[in-house]
C-alpha positions as CSV (number, residue, x, y, z in Angstrom):
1,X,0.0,0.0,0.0
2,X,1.3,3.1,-0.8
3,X,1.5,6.9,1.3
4,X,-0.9,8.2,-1.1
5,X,-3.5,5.5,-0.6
6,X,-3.2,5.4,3.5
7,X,-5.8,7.8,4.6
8,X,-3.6,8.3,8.2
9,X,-6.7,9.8,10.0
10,X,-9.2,7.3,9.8
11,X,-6.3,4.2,9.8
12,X,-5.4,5.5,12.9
13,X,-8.8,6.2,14.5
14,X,-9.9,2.2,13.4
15,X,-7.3,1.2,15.9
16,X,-7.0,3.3,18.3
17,X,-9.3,1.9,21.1
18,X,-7.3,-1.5,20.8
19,X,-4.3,0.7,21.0
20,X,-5.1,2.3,24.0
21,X,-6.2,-0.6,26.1
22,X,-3.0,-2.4,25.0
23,X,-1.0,0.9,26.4
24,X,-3.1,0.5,29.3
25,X,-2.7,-3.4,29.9
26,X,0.7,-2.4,29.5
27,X,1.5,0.0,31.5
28,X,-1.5,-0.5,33.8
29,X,-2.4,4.2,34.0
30,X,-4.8,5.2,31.2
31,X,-2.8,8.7,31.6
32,X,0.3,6.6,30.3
33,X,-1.6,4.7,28.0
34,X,-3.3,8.2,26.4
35,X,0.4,10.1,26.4
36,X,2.0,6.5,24.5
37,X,-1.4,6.8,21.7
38,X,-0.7,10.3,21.2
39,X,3.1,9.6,20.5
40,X,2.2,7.3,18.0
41,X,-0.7,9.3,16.7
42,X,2.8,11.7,16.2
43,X,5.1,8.9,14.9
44,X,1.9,7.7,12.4
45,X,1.5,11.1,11.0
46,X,4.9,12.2,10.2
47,X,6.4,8.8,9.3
48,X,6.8,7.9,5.5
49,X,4.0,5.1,5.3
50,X,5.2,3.9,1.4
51,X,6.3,0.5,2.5
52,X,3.3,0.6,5.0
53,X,1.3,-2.6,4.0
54,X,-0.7,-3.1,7.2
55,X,-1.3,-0.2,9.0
56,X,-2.9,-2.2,12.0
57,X,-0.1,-3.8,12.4
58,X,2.5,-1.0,12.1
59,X,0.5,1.2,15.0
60,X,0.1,-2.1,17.2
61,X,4.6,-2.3,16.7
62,X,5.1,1.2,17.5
63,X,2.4,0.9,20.0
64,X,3.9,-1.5,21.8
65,X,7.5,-0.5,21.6
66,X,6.6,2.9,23.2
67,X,5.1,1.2,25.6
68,X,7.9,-1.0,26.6
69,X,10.1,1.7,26.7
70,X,8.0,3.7,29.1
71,X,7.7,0.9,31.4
72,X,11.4,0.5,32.0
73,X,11.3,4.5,32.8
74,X,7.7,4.4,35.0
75,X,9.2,1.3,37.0
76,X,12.2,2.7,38.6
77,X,9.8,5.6,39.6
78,X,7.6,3.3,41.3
79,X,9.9,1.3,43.1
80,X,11.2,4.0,44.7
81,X,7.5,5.3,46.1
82,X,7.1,4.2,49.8
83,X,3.5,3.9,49.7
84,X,4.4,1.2,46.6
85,X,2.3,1.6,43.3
86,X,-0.9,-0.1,42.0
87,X,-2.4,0.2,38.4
88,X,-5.3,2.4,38.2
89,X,-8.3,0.9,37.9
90,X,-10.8,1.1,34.8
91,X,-14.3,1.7,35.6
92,X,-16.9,0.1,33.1
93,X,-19.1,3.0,31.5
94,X,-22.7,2.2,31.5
95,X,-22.9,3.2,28.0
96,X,-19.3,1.9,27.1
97,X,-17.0,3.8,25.1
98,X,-14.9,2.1,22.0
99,X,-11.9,2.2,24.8
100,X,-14.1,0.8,26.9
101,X,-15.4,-2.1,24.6
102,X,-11.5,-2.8,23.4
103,X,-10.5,-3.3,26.9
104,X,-13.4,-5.8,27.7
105,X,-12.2,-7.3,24.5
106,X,-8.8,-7.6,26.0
107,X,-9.6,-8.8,29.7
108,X,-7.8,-9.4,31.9
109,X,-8.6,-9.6,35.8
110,X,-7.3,-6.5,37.9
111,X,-5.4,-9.0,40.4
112,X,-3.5,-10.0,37.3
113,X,-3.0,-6.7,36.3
114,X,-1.5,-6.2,39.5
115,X,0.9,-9.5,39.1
116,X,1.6,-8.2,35.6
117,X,4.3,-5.7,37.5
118,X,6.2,-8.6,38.3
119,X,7.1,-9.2,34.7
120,X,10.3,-7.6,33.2
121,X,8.6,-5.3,29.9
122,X,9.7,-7.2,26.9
123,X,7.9,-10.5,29.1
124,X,5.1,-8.0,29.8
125,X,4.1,-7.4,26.1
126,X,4.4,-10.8,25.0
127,X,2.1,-11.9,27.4
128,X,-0.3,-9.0,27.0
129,X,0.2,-9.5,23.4
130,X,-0.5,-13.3,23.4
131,X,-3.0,-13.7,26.2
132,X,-5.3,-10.5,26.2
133,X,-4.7,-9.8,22.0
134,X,-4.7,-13.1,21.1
135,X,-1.5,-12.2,18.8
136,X,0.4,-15.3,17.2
137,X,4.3,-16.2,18.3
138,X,4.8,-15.1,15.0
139,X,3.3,-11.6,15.3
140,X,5.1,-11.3,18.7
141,X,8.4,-12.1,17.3
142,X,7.5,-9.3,14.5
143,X,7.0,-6.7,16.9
144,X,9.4,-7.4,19.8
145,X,12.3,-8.4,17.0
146,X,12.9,-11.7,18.5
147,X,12.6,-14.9,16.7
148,X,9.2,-17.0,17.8
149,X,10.8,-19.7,19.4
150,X,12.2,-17.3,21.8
151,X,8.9,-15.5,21.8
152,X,7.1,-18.6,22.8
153,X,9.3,-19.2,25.8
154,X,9.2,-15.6,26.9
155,X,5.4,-16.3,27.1
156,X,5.8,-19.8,28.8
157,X,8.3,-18.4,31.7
158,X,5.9,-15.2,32.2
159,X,3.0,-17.7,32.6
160,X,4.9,-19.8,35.1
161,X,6.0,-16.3,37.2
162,X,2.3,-15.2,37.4
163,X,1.1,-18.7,38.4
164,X,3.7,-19.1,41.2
165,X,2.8,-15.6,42.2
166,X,-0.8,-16.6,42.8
167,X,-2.1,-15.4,39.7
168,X,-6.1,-16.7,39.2
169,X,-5.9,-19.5,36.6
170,X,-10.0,-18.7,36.1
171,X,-12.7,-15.8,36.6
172,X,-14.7,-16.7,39.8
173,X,-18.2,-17.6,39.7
174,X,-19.7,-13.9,39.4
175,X,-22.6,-14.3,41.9
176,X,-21.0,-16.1,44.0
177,X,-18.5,-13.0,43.5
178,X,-20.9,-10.5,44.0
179,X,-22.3,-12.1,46.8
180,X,-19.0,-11.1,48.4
181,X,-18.5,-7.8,47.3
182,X,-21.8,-6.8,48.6
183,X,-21.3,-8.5,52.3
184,X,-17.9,-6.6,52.0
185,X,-19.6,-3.6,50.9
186,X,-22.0,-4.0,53.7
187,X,-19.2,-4.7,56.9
188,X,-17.2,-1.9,55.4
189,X,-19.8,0.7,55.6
190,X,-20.8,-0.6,59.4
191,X,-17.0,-0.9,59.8
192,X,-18.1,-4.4,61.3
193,X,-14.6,-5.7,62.1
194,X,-16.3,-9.3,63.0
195,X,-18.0,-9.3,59.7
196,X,-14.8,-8.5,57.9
197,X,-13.2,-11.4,59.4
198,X,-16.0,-13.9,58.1
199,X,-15.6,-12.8,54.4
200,X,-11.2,-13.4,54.9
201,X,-9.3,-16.4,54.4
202,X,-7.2,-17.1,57.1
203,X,-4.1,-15.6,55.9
204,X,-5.4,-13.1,52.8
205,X,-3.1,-11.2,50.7
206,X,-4.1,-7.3,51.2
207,X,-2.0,-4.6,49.4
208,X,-2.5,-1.0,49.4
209,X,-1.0,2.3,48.1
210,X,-2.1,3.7,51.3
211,X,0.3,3.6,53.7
212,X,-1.8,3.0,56.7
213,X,0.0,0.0,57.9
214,X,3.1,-0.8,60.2
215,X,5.1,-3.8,60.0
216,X,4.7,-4.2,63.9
217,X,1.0,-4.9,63.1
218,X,2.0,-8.0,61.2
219,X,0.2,-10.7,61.4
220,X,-3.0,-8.6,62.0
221,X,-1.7,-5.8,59.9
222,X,-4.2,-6.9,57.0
223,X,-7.2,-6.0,59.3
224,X,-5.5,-2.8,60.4
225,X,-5.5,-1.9,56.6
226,X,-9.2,-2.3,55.5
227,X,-10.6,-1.1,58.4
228,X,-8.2,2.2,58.3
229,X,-9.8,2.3,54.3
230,X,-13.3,2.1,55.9
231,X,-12.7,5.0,58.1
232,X,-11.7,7.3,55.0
233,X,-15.2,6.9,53.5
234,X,-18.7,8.1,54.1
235,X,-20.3,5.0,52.3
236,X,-19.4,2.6,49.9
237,X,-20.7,1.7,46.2
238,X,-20.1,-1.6,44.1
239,X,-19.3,-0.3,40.9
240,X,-18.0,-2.3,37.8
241,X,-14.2,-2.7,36.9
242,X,-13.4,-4.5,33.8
243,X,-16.4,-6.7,33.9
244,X,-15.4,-7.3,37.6
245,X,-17.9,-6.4,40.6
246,X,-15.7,-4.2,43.1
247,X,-16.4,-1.0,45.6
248,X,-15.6,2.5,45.4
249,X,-15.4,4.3,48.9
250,X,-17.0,8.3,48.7
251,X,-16.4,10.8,51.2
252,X,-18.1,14.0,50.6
253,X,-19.4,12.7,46.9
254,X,-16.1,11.9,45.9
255,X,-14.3,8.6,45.3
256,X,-11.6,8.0,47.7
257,X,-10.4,4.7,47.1
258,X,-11.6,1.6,44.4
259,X,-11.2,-1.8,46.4
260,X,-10.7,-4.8,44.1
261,X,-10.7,-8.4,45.6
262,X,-9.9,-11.9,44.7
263,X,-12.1,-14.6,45.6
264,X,-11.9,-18.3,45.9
265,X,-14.8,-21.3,47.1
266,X,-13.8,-23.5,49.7
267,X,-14.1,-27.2,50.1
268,X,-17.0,-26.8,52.0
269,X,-18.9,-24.6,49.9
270,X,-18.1,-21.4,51.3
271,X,-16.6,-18.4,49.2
272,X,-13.7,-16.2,51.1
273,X,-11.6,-13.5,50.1
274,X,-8.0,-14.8,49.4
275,X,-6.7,-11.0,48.1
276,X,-7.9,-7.9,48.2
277,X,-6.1,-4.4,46.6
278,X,-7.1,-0.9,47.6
279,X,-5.8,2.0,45.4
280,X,-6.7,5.5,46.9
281,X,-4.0,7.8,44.9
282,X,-5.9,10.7,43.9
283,X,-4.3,11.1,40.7
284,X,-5.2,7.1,39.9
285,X,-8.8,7.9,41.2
286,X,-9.3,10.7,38.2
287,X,-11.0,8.6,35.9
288,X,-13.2,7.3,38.5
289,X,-14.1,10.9,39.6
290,X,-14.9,11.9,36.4
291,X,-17.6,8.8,36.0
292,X,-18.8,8.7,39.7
293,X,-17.5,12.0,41.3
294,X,-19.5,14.7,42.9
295,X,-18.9,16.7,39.3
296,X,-20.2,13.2,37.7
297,X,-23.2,13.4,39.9
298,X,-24.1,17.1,39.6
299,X,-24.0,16.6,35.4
300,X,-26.2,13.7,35.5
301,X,-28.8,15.3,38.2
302,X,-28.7,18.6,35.8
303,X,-29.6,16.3,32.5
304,X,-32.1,14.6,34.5
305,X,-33.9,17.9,35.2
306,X,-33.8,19.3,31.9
307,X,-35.6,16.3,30.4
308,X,-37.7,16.2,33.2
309,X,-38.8,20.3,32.5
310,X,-38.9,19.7,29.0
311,X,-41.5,16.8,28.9
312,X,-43.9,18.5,31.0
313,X,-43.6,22.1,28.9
314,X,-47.1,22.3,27.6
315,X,-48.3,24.1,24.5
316,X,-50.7,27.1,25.1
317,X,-53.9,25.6,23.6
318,X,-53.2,22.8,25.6
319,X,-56.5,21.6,27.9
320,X,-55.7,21.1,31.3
321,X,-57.8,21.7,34.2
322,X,-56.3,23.2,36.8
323,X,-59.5,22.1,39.6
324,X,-58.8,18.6,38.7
C-alpha cells in the first residue's frame, strides 16, 4: 500500500481503542496509556508510510515498543515510592465507550494486572500481546524483533511467574463474586470488624498504596488496613471494573479509594476472600471521579432535570384543568 493510498486519520482512529487498552494493559495508568497513543498518533502522522502494508499492524509495533520503553522509565519511579504503586483501575461505563469495549475485549482480571508488575517489559508485552490480544508467536516475534521460538518461551516463563505468584488461573463464579463484594460492601460501611473477618481467608493477601500500615501490626496488619480504608469513607458503592464487581469508597461525593478483591470457594462450599487491593492515589482515582465524582453526579442530576422540565412544557392551547 502506498502513502498516497493510507488515509492516516481514519487508519489510525480504526485502531485506536485497541491501542489504547494495550498501552493501558501495559502499563497499567490510562494517563500513560493516552500520552503512549498520542506519540504514535505523532510517529503515524509524520512517518513515511510507502512501504506501510498493514497499517494495523504497524501502529500495534510502535504501539507496543513505546510502551515497553516507558515501562522501563515508569518502573524505577515506582519502586522507589514508599506507599508502593498499583495500576489504576478502569471503571466500566454504563454506556461503554470504543476504549471501553477494546478493553473488555482484551480482559484481563485487575489481580492479574497487578501480578503483571512482576514481569520484566519485553515479558510483559508478550504476554499481554498473546494472552489479552490473542496475537500469534509469530506476530510477537515481528513486533518485539525476537525470533518465535524465543517468543514462545518468553510467554511460557511469564506464565509460570504469574502462576507461582498466585495469579487466578479462572474468573470466579460472578454471583457467588458479588455475593462477596456486597457483604464486603455492607461490613465496610458498618466498619463491622467481625464481619470483615468472616468474608477473609485465614491468611489473605491485602496490598494497598495507602500507607496505613506498620510492619509491627503483622500478622494482623491486614485487618488494620481495610478497616483504616473504611474509616476514609462516608459510604461505599459496588461499581463495575473491567467486567469485575468491586467497591468504590466516597467521602463527601467523591471517590476515595476503588477496592478490588480476589475470591476463591472452599471445600466446603463457602466463598472467602484470598486478596484484596485498595488504590486510593488521587491522581489514579481521576477517571473514577470523572464517571462517579460529585462533578459526575451534579451533570447527570442537571440532564435529569432538563428532560424532566422539557417533557412536561405544555403548548398554550393545551386543555388542562387546573381544579382537577
Amino acid at each position: 500500500m502506498t502513502e498516497q493510498g493510507i488515509d492516516k486519520a481514519s487508519s489510525f482512529e480504526a485502531v485506536r481503542a485497541r491501542l489504547l487498552a494495550l498501552a493501558y494493559r501495559m502499563l497499567g495508568s490510562r494517563a500513560e496509556a493516552e500520552d503512549v497513543v498520542q506519540d504514535v498518533w505523532l510517529k503515524w502522522h509524520l512517518a513515511d508510510t510507502q512501504e506501510v502494508q498493514t497499517p494495523a499492524a504497524w501502529l500495534t509495533t510502535i504501539t507496543t515498543r513505546a510502551a515497553i520503553d516507558r515501562l522501563r522509565h515508569v518502573q524505577r519511579e515506582r519502586a522507589s515510592q514508599a506507599a508502593g504503586w498499583l495500576p489504576e483501575p478502569w471503571l466500566d461505563e454504563v454506556a461503554p465507550s470504543a476504549e471501553e469495549l477494546a478493553l473488555r475485549a482484551a480482559e484481563m482480571s485487575y489481580g492479574v494486572m497487578l501480578l503483571l508488575e512482576r514481569l520484566k517489559p519485553d515479558e510483559r508485552a508478550a504476554f499481554v500481546l498473546h494472552e489479552a490480544f490473542d496475537c500469534d508467536y509469530a506476530e510477537i516475534a515481528k513486533i518485539l524483533d525476537r525470533t518465535p521460538a524465543s517468543c514462545r518461551q518468553i510467554v511460557h516463563r511469564a506464565k509460570g511467574r504469574l502462576q507461582r505468584a498466585g495469579a487466578p488461573l479462572e474468573r470466579p463464579d460472578p454471583a457467588a463474586h458479588a455475593r462477596i463484594v456486597e457483604r464486603l460492601r455492607t461490613a465496610l460501611e458498618a466498619q463491622d470488624r467481625a464481619g470483615l473477618l468472616r468474608l477473609f481467608s485465614d491468611a489473605p493477601e491485602v496490598v494497598s498504596d495507602a500507607p496505613v500500615c506498620t510492619p509491627e501490626l503483622a500478622p494482623v496488619a491486614w485487618m488494620e488496613t481495610v478497616t483504616a480504608l473504611a474509616h476514609q469513607a462516608s459510604h461505599a458503592e459496588v461499581v463495575s471494573v473491567e467486567g469485575a464487581m468491586c467497591i468504590a469508597l466516597l467521602f463527601e461525593g467523591e471517590v476515595v479509594g476503588v477496592i478490588d478483591v480476589s475470591t476463591q470457594s472452599l471445600a466446603d462450599g463457602s466463598t472467602r476472600i484470598v486478596a484484596l487491593r485498595a488504590v486510593t492515589s488521587a491522581a489514579r482515582l481521576q477517571a473514577a471521579n470523572r464517571l462517579l465524582g460529585r462533578a459526575a453526579i451534579m451533570k447527570l442530576l442537571a440532564r435529569i432535570q432538563r428532560n424532566a422540565l422539557a417533557s412536561i412544557t405544555m403548548r398554550g392551547d393545551f386543555p388542562v384543568d387546573v381544579n382537577a
